[in-house]
C-alpha positions in Angstrom: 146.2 10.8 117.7 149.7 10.1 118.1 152.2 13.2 119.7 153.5 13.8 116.2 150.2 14.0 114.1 149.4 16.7 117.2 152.3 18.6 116.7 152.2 18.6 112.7 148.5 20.4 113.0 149.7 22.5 115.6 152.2 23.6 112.9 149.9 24.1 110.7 147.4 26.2 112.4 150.2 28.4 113.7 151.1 28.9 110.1 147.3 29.5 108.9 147.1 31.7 111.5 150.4 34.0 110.7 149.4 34.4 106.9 145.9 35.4 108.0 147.3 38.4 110.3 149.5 39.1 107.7 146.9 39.5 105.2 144.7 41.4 107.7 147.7 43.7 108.3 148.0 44.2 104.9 144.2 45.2 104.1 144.3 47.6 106.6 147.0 49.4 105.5 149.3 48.6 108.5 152.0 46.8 106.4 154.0 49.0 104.0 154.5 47.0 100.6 154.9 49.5 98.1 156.5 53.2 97.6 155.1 55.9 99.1 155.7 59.4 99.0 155.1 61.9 102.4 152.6 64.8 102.8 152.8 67.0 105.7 150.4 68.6 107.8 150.8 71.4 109.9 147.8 72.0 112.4 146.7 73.5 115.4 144.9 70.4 116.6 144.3 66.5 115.2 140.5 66.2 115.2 140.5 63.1 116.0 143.3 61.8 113.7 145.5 59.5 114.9 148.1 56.9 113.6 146.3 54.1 112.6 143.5 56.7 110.6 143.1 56.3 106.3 143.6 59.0 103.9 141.0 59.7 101.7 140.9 61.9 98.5 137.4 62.6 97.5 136.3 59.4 99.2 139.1 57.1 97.3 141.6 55.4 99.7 145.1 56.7 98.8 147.2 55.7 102.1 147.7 56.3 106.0 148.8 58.5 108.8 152.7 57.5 109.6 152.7 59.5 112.7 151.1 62.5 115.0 153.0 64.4 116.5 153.5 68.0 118.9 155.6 70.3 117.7 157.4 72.5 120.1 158.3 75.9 118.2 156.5 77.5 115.7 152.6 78.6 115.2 151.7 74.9 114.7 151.0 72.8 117.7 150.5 69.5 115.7 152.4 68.0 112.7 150.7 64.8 110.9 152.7 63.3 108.4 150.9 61.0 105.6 152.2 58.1 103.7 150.4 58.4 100.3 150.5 56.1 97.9 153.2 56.7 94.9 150.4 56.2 92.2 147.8 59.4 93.9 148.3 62.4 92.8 146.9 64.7 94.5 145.9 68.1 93.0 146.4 71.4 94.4 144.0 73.9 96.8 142.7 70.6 98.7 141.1 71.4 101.9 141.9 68.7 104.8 139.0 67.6 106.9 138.1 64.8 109.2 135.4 62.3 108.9 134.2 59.5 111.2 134.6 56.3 110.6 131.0 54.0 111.3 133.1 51.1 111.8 136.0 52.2 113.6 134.3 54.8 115.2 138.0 57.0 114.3 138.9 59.5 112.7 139.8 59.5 108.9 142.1 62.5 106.6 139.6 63.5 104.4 141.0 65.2 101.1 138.4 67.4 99.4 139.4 68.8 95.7 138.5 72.0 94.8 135.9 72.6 92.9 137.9 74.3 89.8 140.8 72.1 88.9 143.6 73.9 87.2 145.7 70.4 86.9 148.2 71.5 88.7 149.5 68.7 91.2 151.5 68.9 94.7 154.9 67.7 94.6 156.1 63.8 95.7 159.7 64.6 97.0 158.5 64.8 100.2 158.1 68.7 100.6 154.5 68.7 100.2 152.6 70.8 103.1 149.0 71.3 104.3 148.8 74.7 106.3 145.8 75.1 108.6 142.8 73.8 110.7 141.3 70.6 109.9 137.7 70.6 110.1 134.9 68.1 110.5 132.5 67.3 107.4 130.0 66.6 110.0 129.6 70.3 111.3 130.5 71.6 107.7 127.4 69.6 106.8 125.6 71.3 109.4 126.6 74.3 108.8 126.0 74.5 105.1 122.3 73.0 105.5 122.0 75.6 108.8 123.3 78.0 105.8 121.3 76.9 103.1 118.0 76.9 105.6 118.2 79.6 106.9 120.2 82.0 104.9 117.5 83.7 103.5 115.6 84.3 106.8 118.8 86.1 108.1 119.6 88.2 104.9 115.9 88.9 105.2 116.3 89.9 108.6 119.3 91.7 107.7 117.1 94.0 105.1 115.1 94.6 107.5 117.4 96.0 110.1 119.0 98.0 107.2 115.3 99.4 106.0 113.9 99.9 109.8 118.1 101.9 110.9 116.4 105.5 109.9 113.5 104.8 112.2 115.7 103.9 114.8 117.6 106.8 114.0 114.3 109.1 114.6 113.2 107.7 117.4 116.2 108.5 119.3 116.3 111.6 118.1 112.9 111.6 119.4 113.5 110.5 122.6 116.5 113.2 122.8 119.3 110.6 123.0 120.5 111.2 118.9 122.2 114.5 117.7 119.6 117.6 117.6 118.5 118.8 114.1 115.8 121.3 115.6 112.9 119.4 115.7 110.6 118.5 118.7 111.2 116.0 121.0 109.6 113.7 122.8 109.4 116.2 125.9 107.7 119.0 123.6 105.3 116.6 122.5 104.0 115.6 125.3 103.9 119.3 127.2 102.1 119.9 124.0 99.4 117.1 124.4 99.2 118.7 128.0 98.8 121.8 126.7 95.8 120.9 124.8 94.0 118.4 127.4 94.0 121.4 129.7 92.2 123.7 127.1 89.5 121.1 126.5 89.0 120.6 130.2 88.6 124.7 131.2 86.4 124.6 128.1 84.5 122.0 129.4 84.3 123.6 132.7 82.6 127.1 131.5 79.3 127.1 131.8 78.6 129.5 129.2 80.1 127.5 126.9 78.3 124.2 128.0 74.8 126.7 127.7 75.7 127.4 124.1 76.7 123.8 123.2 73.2 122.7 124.9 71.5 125.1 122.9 73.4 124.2 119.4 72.1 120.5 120.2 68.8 121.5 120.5 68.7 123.0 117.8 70.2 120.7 115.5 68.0 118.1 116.8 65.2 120.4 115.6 66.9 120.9 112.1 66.7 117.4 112.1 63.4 116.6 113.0 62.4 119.6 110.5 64.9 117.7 107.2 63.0 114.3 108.2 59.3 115.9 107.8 60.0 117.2 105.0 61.5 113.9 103.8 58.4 112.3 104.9 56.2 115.0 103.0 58.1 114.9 99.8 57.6 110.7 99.8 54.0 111.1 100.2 54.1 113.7 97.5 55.9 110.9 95.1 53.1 108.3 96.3 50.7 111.0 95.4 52.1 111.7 91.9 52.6 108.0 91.2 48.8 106.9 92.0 47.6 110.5 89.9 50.1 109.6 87.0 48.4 105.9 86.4 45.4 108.3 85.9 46.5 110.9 83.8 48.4 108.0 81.9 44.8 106.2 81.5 43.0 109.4 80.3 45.7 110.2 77.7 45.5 106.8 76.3 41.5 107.2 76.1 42.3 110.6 74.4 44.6 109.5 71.9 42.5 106.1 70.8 39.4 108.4 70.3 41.7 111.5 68.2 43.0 108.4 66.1 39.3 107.2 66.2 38.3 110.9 64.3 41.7 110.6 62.5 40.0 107.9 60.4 37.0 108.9 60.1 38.4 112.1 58.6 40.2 110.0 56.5 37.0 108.0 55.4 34.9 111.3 54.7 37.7 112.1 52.4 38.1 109.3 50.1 34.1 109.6 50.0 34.9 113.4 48.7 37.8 112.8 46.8 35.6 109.9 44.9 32.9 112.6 44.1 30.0 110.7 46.6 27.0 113.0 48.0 26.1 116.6 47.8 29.6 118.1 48.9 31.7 115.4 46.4 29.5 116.4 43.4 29.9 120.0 44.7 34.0 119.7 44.5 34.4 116.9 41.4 31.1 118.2 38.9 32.2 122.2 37.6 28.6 122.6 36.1 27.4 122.6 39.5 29.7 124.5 40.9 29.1 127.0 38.1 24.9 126.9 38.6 25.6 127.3 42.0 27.4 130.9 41.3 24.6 131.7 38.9 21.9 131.0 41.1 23.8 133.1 43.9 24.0 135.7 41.5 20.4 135.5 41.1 19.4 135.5 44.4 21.7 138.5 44.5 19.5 140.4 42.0 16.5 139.7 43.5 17.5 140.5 46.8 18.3 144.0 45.2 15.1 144.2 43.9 13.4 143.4 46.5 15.4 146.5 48.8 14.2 149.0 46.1 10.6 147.7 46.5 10.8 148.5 50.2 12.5 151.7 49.9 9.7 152.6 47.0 7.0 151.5 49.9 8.2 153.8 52.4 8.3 157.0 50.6 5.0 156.6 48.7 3.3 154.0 50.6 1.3 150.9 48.7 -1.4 153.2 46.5 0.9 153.3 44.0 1.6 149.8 44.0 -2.8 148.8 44.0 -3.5 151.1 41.4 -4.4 150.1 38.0 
């Protein structure tokens, strides 16, 4: 290759090479090739933002930091000035946070919208401000899962102080370190338990005492020994009535099979009389015989009478008259 063929692809590369950065510069934002309008914000610290970080409205690209800088005077000790594109709009009450890049490893301007829009927009001219700390989404992440996780274990807890405050309340009043409402203390309590241990121990000391205890023991023992014999004596009296009841059971069935035994043969001897059969059916269906029967008793009455006056006759003139012709 000749010295001019050499310098012609040199050329050329150098060329290739120019465009490419160019392009690169371009992608990332570093080369300015349309209108932008400025956004201000004031900060006590970057976060991690620096001039070659993105801006990012809900996650869209919508331009770059221009510059970070301190300022000297006022409550701010950072301003960061955006260059956002002329075609964002970007709509009032956003919060400014920062968020990591995984590539970069820097810091990006996040823009979050709030989460009731009234439409209204922040101006273009230049005079648009952001007032306050910028956050990390990371530790806002955190905090909201910390938050969501255990919220309710701490408002729980929280109830729980609230409920359990009254005890605490009477328990230093108990102990004498709350405001005295006239009750006892802690002190009286325990001069009272005192108190009462030393009864109980002279009591247990006097032998009379003791005596009388022994002898209540004894004798409640015996009260006892007395309740269980008779508790024995009333079982065997149940055993005793149960084996005597099968028996009286057995005789009253034997009774009542031979009454409705004579029950039916009362019932037989009636048909047999109600049909008019033997002496004492013919007596109760046949009148005639009924009727000869009263005639013959009247008969037997006469004679009978007769037979009195023939006796009396007999012992006032004796049997001569009786032989004589």
């Amino acid at each position: 290759m000749n010295a001019k063929n050499r310098d012609a692809l040199i050329g050329i590369c150098a060329i290739a090479a120019i465009v490419s950065m160019i392009v690169l510069l371009q992608l990332f934002g570093e080369i300015d090739t349309s209108n932008r309008w400025r956004l201000t914000l004031l900060t006590p610290a970057t976060s991690g933002i620096g001039d070659s970080s993105r801006v990012l409205l809900d996650g869209v690209h919508i331009g770059g930091i221009e510059r970070v800088e301190t300022v000297a005077t006022g409550p701010w000790g950072v301003r960061i000035v955006a260059a956002i594109d002329e075609n964002a709009l970007i709509p009032q009450g956003v919060e400014a946070l920062s968020v990591m890049s995984l590539l970069t490893g820097s810091a990006n301007l996040y823009l979050e919208s709030p989460t009731v829009r009234t439409g209204a927009t922040m101006p273009i001219d230049g005079t648009a401000e952001l007032v306050g700390p910028i956050d990390s989404t990371a530790i806002r992440d955190i905090t909201l899962a910390i938050d969501k996780r255990i919220g309710p274990a701490l408002a729980a807890i929280d109830e729980l102080g609230q409920a359990w405050a009254p005890v605490g309340d009477g328990v230093a009043m108990l102990l004498g370190q709350g405001e005295q409402t006239g009750g006892p203390d802690l002190g009286a309590v325990v001069r009272r338990a005192d108190e009462v241990l030393a009864a109980a121990q002279s009591w247990l000391e006097d032998p009379d005492l003791r005596r009388e205890a022994s002898e209540f023991m004894h004798m409640a023992l015996a009260g006892v020994d007395r309740a269980v014999t008779a508790l024995e004596s009333f079982d065997g009296m149940i055993q005793t009535l149960d084996t005597e009841s099968s028996t009286v059971g057995a005789e009253l069935a034997n009774a009542g099979r031979a009454f409705s035994a004579a029950l039916h043969q009362a019932s037989g001897i009636m048909t047999v009389l109600s049909e008019g059969q033997g002496t004492a059916g013919q007596l109760l269906t046949n009148p005639d015989l009924y009727n000869r029967l009263g005639e013959t008793a009247k008969q037997l009455e006469r004679l009978a009478e007769s037979m009195r006056l023939m006796v009396e006759q007999i012992r006032e003139e004796g049997v001569g008259p009786l032989i004589s012709p």
